[in-house]
C-alpha positions as CSV (number, residue, x, y, z in Angstrom):
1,X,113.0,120.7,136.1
2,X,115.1,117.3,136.9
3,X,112.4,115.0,135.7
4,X,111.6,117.3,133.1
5,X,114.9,116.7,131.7
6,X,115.0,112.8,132.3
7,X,111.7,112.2,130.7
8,X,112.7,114.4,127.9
9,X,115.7,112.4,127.9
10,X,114.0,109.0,128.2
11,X,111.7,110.0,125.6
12,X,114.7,110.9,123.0
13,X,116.1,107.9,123.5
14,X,113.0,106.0,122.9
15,X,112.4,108.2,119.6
16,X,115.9,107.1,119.0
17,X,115.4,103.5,119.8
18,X,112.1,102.9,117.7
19,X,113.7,104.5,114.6
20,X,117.0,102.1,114.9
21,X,114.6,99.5,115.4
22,X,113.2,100.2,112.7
23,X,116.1,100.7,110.3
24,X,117.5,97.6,111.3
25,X,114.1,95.8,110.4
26,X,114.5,97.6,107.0
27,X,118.1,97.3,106.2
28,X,119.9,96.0,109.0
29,X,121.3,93.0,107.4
30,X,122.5,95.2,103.9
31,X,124.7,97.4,106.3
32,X,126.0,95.1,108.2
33,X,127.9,93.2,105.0
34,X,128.8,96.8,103.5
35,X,130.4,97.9,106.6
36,X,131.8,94.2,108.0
37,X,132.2,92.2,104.6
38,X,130.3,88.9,103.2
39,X,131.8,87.0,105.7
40,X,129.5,88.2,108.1
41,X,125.7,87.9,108.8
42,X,123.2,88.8,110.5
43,X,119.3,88.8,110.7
44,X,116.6,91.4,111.3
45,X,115.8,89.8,114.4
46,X,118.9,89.8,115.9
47,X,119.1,93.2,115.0
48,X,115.9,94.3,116.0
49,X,116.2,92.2,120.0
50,X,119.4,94.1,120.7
51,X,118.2,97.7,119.0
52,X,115.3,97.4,121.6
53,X,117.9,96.4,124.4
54,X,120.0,99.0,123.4
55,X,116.9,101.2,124.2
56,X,116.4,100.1,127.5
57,X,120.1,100.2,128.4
58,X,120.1,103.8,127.7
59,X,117.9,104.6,129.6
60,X,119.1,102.3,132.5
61,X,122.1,104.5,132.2
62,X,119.9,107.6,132.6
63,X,118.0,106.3,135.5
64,X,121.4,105.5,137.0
65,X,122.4,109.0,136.7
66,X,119.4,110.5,137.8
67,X,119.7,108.2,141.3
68,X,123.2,108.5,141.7
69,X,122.3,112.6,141.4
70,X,120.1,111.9,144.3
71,X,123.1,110.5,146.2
72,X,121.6,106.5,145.8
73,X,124.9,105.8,144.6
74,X,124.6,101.8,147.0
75,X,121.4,101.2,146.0
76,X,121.6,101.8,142.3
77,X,124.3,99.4,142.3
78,X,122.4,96.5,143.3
79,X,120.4,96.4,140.7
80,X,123.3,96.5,138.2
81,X,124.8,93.5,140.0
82,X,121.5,91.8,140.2
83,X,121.0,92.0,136.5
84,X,124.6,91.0,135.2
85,X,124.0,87.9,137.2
86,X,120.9,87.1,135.4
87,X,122.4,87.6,132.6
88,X,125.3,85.6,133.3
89,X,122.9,82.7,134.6
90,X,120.0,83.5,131.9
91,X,123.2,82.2,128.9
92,X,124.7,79.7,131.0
93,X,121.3,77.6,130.9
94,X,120.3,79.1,127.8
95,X,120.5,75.6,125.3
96,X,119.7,77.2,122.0
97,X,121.9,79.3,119.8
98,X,124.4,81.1,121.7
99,X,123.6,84.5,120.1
100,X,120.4,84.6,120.4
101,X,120.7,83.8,123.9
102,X,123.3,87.1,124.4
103,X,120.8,89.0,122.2
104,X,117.3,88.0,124.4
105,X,119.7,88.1,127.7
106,X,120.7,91.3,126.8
107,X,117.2,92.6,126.4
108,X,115.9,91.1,128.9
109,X,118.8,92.2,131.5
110,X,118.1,95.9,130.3
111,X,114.3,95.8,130.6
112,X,115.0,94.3,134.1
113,X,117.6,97.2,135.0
114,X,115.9,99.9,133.3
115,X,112.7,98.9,135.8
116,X,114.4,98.4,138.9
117,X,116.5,102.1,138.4
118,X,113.2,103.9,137.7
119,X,112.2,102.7,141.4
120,X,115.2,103.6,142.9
121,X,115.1,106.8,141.2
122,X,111.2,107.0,142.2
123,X,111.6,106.2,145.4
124,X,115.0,107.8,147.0
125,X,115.7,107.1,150.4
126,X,117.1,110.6,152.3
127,X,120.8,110.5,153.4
128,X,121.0,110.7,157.4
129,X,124.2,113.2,156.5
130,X,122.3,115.3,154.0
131,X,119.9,115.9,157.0
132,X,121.0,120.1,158.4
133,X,119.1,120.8,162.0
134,X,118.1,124.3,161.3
135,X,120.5,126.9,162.7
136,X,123.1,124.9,163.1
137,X,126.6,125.1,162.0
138,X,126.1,123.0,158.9
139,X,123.2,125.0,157.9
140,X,125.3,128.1,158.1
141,X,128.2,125.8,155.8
142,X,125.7,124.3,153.6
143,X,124.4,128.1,152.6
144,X,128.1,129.5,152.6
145,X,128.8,127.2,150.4
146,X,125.6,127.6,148.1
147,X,126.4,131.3,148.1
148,X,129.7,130.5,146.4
149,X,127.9,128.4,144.2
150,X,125.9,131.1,142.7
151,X,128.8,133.4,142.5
């Protein structure tokens, strides 16, 4: 039922995604003067690079959740730090225009993320603590404890 949810989630926000995407390809420009004035522009491509990274980055954030539900809170976090410092590195060297270097980075840094997640998420490693030697005293606790769960 859990990855029945996330890929019901992931595909959601990919529906979601491809029809911002789209809209922005369409009238993304139009929208942005209505709601930010004349004095400011912006072009369908711009739009369309960080609608797609906006994509990914959501579901980065549902892959996160789904591993740190699996109690991989430390290694989801590296890929988060590993990303940011591409990201970081990818517009320090970047020599062209500065916003389309946040606007590929960005992308690019979510594609990365949203990748590395799914294998932590695919691959969990098991918890030495989360580990209950049958008949034990923490076997008796952890079903106590489920017990009051359901009640």
């Amino acid at each position: 039922a859990f990855r029945t949810s996330l890929t019901s989630t992931m595909m959601l926000i990919a529906a979601f995604a491809t029809a911002t995407t789209i809209g922005v390809l369409l009238i993304g420009p139009q929208v942005m003067q209505l709601a930010f004035g004349d004095k400011f522009t912006y072009d369908r491509l711009g739009l369309a690079i960080v609608s797609v990274g906006m994509g990914f980055y959501l579901c980065a954030a549902s892959l996160n959740q789904a591993a740190l539900a699996q109690g991989q809170a430390r290694r989801a976090a590296v890929p988060w730090v590993i990303c940011a410092t591409a990201f970081v590195a990818y517009n320090l060297l970047y020599s062209g225009d500065p916003f389309r270097a946040v606007e590929v980075g960005f992308t690019g840094a979510a594609v990365l993320l949203s990748a590395m997640l799914w294998y932590v998420y695919s691959h969990p490693h098991p918890n030495a603590e989360d580990e209950i030697e049958p008949g034990s005293g923490r076997e008796v606790q952890a079903r106590l404890e489920a017990l009051d769960e359901i009640a």
